[in-house]
C-alpha positions as CSV (number, residue, x, y, z in Angstrom):
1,X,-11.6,3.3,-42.9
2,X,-9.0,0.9,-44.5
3,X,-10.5,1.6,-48.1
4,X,-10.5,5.2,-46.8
5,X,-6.9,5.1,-46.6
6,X,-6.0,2.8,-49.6
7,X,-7.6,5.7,-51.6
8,X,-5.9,8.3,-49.7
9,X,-2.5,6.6,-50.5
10,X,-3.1,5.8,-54.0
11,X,-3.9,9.6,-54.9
12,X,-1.0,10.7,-53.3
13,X,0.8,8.4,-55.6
14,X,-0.5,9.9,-58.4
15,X,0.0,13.3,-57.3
16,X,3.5,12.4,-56.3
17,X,4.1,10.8,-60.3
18,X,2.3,13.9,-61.4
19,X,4.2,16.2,-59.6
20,X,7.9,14.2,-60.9
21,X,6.5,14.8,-64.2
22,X,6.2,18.0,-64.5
23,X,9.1,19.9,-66.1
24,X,10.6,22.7,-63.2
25,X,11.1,25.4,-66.0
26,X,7.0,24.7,-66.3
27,X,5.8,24.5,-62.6
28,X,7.9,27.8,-62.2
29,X,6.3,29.5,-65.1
30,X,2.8,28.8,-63.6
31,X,4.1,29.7,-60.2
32,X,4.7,33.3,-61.2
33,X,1.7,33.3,-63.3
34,X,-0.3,32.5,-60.2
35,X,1.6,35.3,-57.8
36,X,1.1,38.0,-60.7
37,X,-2.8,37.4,-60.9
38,X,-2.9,37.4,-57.1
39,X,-1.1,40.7,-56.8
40,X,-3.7,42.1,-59.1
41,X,-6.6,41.7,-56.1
42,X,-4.2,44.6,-53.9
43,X,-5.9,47.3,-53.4
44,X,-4.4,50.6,-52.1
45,X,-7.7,51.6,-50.8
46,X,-9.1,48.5,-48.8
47,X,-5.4,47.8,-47.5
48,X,-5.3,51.7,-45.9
49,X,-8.5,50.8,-44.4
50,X,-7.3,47.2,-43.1
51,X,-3.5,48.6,-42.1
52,X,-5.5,51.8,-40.0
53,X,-7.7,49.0,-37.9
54,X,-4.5,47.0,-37.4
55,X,-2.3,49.5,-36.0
56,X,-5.4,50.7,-33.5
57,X,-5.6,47.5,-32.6
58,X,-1.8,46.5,-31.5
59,X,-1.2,50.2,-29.9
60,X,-4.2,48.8,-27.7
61,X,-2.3,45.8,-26.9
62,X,0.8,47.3,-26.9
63,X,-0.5,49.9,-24.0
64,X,-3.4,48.0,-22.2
65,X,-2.9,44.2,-22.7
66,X,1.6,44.9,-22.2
67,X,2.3,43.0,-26.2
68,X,5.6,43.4,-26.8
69,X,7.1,42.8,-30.4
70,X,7.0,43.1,-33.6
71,X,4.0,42.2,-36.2
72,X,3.9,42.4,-40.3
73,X,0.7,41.5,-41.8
74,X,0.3,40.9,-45.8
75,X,-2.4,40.3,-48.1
76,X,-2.3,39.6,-51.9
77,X,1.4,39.1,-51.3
78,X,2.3,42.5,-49.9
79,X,2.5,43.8,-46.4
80,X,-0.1,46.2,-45.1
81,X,1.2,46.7,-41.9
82,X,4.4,46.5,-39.6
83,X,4.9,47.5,-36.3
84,X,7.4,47.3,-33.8
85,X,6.3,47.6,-29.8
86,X,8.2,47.9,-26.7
87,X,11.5,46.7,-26.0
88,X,14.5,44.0,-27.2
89,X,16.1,44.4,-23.5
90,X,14.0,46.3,-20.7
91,X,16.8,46.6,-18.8
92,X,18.8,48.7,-21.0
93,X,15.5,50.2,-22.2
94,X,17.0,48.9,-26.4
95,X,14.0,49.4,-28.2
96,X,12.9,46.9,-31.0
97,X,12.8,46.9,-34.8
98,X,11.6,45.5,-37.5
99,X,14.9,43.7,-38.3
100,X,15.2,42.5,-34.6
101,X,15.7,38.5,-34.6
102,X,13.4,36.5,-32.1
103,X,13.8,32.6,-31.4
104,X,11.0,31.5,-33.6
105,X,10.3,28.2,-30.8
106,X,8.7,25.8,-32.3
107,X,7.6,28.0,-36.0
108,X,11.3,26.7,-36.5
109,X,10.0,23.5,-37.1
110,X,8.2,24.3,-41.1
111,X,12.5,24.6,-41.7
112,X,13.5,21.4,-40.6
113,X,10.5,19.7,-42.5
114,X,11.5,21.6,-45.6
115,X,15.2,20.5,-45.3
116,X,13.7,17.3,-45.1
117,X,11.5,17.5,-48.0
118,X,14.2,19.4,-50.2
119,X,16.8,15.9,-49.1
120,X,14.2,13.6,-50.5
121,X,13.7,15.4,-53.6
122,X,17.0,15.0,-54.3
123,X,16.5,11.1,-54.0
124,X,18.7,11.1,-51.0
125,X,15.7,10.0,-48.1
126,X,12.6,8.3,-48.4
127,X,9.8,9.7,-46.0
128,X,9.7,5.8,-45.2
129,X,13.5,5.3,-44.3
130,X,13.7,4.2,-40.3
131,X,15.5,6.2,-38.5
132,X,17.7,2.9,-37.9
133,X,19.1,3.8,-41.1
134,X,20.7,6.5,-39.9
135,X,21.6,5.8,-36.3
136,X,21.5,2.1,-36.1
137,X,21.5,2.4,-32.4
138,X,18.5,4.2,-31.6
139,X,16.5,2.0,-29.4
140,X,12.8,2.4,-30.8
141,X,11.8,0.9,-34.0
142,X,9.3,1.0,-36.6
143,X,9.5,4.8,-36.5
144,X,10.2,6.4,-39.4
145,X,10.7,9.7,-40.8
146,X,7.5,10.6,-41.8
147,X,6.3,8.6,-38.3
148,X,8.5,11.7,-37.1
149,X,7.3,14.5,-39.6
150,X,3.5,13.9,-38.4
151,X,4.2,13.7,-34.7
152,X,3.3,10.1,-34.8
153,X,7.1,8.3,-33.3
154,X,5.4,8.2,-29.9
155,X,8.7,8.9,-28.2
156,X,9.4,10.8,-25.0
157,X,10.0,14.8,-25.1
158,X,13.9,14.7,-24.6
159,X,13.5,17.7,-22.4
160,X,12.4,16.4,-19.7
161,X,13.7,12.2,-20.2
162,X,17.1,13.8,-19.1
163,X,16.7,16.4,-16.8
164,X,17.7,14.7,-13.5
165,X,20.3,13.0,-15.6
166,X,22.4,16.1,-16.6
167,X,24.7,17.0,-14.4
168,X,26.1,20.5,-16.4
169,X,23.4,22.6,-17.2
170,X,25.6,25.3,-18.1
171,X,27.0,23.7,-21.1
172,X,24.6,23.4,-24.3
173,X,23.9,20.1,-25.4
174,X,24.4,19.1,-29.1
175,X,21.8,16.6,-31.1
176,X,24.4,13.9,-31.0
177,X,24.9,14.7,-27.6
178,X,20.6,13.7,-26.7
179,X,20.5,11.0,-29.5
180,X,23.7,9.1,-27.4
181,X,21.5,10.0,-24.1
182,X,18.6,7.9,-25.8
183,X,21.0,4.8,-26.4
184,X,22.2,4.8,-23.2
185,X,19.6,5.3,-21.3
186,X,16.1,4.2,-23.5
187,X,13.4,6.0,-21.5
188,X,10.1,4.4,-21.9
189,X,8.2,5.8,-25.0
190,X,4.8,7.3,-24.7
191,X,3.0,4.6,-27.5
192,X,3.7,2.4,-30.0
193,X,4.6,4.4,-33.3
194,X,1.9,5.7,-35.8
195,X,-0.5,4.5,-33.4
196,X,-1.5,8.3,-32.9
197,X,-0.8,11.8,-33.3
198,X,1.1,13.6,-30.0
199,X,3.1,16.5,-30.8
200,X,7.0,15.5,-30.2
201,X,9.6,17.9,-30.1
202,X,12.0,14.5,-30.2
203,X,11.0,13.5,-33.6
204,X,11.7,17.0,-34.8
205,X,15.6,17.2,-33.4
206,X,16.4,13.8,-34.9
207,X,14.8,14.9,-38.2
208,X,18.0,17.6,-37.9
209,X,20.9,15.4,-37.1
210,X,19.2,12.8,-39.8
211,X,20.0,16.0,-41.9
212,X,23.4,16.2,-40.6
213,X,24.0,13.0,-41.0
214,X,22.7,13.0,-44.7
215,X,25.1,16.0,-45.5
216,X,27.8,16.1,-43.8
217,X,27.3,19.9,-42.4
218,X,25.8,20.9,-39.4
219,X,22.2,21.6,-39.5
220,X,22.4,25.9,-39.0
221,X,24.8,25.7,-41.6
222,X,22.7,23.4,-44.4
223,X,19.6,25.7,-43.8
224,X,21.6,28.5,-44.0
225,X,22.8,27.4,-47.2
226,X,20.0,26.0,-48.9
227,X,17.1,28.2,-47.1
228,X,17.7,31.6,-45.7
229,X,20.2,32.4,-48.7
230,X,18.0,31.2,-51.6
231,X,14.8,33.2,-49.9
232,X,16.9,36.2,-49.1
233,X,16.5,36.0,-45.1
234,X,19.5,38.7,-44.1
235,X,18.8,38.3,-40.8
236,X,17.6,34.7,-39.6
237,X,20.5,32.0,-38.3
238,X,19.9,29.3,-35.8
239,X,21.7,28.9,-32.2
240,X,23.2,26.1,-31.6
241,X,24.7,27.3,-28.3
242,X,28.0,27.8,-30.3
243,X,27.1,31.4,-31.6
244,X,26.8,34.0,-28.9
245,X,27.6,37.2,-31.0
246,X,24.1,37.0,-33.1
247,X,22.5,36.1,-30.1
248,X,23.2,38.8,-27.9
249,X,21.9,41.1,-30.8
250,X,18.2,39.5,-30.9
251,X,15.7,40.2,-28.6
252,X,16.1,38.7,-24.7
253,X,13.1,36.4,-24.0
254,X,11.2,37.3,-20.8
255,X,8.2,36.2,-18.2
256,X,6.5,37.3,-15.2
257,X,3.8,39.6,-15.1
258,X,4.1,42.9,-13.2
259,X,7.9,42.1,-12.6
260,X,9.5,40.5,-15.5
261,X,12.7,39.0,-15.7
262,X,14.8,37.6,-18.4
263,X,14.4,33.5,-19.1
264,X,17.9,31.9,-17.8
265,X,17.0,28.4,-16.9
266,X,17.4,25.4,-18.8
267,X,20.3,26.8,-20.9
268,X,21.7,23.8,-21.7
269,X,18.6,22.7,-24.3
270,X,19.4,26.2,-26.0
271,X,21.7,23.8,-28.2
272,X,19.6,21.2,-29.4
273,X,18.0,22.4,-33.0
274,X,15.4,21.2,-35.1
275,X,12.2,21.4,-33.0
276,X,13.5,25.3,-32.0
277,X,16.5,27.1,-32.3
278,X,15.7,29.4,-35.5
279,X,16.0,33.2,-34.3
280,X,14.5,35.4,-37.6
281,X,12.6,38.6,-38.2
282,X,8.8,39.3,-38.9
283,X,10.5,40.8,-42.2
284,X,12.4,38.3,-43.2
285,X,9.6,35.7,-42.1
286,X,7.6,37.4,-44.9
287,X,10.5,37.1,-47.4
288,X,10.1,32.9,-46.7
289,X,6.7,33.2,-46.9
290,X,6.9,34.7,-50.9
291,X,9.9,32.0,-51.5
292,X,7.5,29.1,-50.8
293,X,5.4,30.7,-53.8
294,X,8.7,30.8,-56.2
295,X,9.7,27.2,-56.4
296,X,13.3,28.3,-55.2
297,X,12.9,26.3,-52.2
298,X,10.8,23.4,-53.0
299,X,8.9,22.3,-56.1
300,X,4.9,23.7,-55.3
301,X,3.6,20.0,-55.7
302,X,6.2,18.6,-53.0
303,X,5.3,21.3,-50.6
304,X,1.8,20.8,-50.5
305,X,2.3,17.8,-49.2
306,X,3.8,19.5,-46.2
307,X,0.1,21.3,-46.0
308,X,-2.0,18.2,-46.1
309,X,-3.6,17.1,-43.2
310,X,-1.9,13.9,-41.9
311,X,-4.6,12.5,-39.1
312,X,-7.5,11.2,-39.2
313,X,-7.9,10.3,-35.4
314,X,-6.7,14.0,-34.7
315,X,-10.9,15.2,-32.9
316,X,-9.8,19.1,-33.6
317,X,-10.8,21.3,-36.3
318,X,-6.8,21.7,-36.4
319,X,-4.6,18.9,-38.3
320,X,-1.0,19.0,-39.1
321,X,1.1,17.9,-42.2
322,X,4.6,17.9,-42.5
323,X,6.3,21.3,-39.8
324,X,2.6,23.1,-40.3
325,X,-0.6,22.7,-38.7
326,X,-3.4,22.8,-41.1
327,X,-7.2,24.4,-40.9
328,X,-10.1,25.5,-43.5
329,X,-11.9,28.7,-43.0
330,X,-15.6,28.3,-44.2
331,X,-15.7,28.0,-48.0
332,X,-12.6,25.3,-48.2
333,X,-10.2,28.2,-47.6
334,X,-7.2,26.6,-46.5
335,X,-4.9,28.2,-44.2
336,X,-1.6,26.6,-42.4
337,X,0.3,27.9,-39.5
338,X,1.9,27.4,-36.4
339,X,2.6,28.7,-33.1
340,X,5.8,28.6,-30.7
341,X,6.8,28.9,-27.3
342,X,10.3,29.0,-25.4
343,X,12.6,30.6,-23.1
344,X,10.1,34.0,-23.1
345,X,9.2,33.6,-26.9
346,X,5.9,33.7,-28.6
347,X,5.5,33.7,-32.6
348,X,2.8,33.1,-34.4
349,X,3.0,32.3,-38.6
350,X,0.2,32.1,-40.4
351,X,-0.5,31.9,-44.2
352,X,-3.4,31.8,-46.6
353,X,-2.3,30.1,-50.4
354,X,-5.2,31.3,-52.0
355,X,-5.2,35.2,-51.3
356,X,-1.5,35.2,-50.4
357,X,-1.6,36.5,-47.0
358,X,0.9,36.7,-44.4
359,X,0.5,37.3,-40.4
360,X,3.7,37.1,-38.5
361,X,3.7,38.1,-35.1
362,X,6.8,37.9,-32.8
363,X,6.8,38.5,-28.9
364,X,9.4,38.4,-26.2
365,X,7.1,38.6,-23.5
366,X,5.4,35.5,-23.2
367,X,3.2,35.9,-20.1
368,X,0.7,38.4,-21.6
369,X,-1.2,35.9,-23.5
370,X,-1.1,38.7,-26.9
371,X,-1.0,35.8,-29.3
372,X,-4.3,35.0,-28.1
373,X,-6.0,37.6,-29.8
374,X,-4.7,37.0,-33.2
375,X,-8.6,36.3,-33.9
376,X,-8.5,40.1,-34.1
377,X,-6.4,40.1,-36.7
378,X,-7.8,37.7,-38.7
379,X,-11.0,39.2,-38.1
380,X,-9.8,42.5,-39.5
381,X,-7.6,40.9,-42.7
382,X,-11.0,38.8,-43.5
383,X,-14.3,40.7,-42.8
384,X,-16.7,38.8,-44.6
385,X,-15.4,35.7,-42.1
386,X,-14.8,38.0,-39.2
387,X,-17.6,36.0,-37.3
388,X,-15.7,32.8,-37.6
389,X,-12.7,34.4,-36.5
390,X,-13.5,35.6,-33.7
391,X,-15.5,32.4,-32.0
392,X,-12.4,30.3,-32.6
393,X,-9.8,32.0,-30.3
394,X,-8.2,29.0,-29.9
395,X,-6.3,28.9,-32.9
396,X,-3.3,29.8,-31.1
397,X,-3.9,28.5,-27.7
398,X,-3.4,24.6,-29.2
399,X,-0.7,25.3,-31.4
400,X,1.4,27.2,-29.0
401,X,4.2,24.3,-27.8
């Protein structure tokens, strides 16, 4: 296993010198090379066929199984199929659409790894920096960023360290506001760092303030800048807690099954970002997913790292790399995704590299288990695999923190 390892190191090396090699007017030419000759596969005639099954299929979960939300589904880098199903308030009866934000949960997470990764390609972090470096206060050590990238810091889910500690639940709580919590009040960790992998919505807040801290701007505001802008996302901000007029024109998140009502507990975690807190549009999900491709928002080498499984101790045919998890289809096909799940919010991203598909899926009714079924779609986007598809219904059901 050591040697294992040693090797495992040592070619990421080399990729990484490879990759700093390269000239960016280069990789950018063979980036659009690569999305042209993809885009050639599209065909009008299989995509009808394809877009027909999909649309029977989410009007049947729209009217028997009670999905609500939107869906766009691409392949060969351009959509087949949107939809839009149900409503953004039930009370008022406000339909959805297409360009209706949802709180992306824990799908917000690919944005802080990529602010992450776009810092240390600027030579500003090292994925081995502690987080001592920037908080010098924090009372766990040895963890570093990448520790905290790979869901391998080992410390406690902040949500529920503090809960009987708070005494205003009303009032959103910032980053700093947790990371002081921490100093004060050092709740026991789960393990010893990098000793395993346990998905921590901690290491993912602190990777934002680290960003804060880095910058000097608060962390909706850097993405803003340096992600939705470049990629052309109109409609996607994070909430902070501070922004209340975008908010009350996204969707409201629900649960409950024959009588729903609207999530309004736990309010003041609505203001901790990083691990949640991106609100976006299935639309403007697939306008990130085509930027990834362009090399405006991370050189292609760096951000395969983000897709390259991390564990070797994880027992599941799912891994994770850096804000994705990671799985291969039979035949190497490599696919990366993740799942969320907050406040009455479901999403579900998904994205293939080699044929340039796209499945976003967006739900403000979390109790009707739709995202469950996105075998279906899989199944229908991927024929020739549909077998596969359809006996591994749990590739949600893990993912969906």
């Amino acid at each position: 296993m050591k040697v294992f390892v040693l090797c495992w190191i040592i070619v990421s090396v080399m990729a990484f010198a490879a990759c700093e090699s390269r000239s960016q007017e280069k990789q950018a030419r063979q980036d659009a090379l690569m999305v042209d000759s993809v885009s050639l596969l599209f065909s009008p005639e299989d995509s009808a066929i394809k877009a027909a099954q999909l649309d029977t299929f989410f009007h049947n979960l729209n009217q028997k199984h009670g999905f609500n939300g939107t869906v766009l589904v691409a392949q060969y880098g351009k959509p087949i199929y949107k939809g839009a199903f149900g409503y953004k308030n039930f009370s008022s009866h406000d339909t959805l659409a297409l360009n209706t934000p949802f709180q992306l949960a824990s799908v917000s997470k690919q944005f802080t790894a990529v602010s992450i990764m776009q810092l240390q390609e600027k030579g500003l972090l090292s994925y081995e920096d502690s987080i001592q470096k920037f908080f010098p206060d924090f009372p766990y050590h040895e963890i570093t960023i990448r520790s905290m990238l790979t869901h391998r810091s080992g410390l406690p889910n902040y949500m529920y360290a503090f809960e009987k500690i708070i005494r205003d639940k009303n009032k959103p709580l910032t980053n700093a506001e947790v990371i002081d919590l921490f100093i004060k009040h050092k709740p026991g960790i789960y393990y010893l760092p990098n000793k395993k992998f346990n998905y921590s919505n901690t290491g993912y807040f602190l990777l934002a303030a680290i960003v804060e801290k880095i910058t000097g701007e608060r962390f909706k505001e850097y993405v803003a800048k340096h992600i939705f802008g470049p990629a052309g996302m109109t409609h996607s901000f994070i909430f902070d807690g501070t922004d209340s007029a975008k908010v009350a024109k996204a969707a409201i998140g629900y649960v409950g099954g024959r009588y729903i009502r609207p999530v309004t507990d736990n309010y003041y975690l609505e203001g901790v970002t990083g691990d949640k807190g991106v609100y976006s549009t299935v639309e403007d999900m697939f306008k990130w997913d085509q930027a990834l491709y362009s090399g405006k928002i991370l050189k292609a080498c760096t951000l395969e790292e983000a897709f390259t499984p991390k564990h070797f101790d994880v027992k599941t045919y799912a891994n994770y790399g850096f804000g994705w998890r990671t799985y291969y289809a039979p035949g190497g096909e490599p696919l990366v995704f993740h799942a969320g799940w907050w406040h009455g919010f479901k999403s579900y991203f998904m994205r293939n590299q080699r044929d340039h598909s796209t499945i976003v899926i967006l739900s403000n009714r979390a109790s009707n288990h739709s995202l469950s079924r996105v075998n279906v779609v899989q199944a229908i986007l991927w024929p020739k695999r549909a077998n596969f598809y359809l006996h591994r219904a749990d590739t949600t059901q893990q993912a969906a923190e």
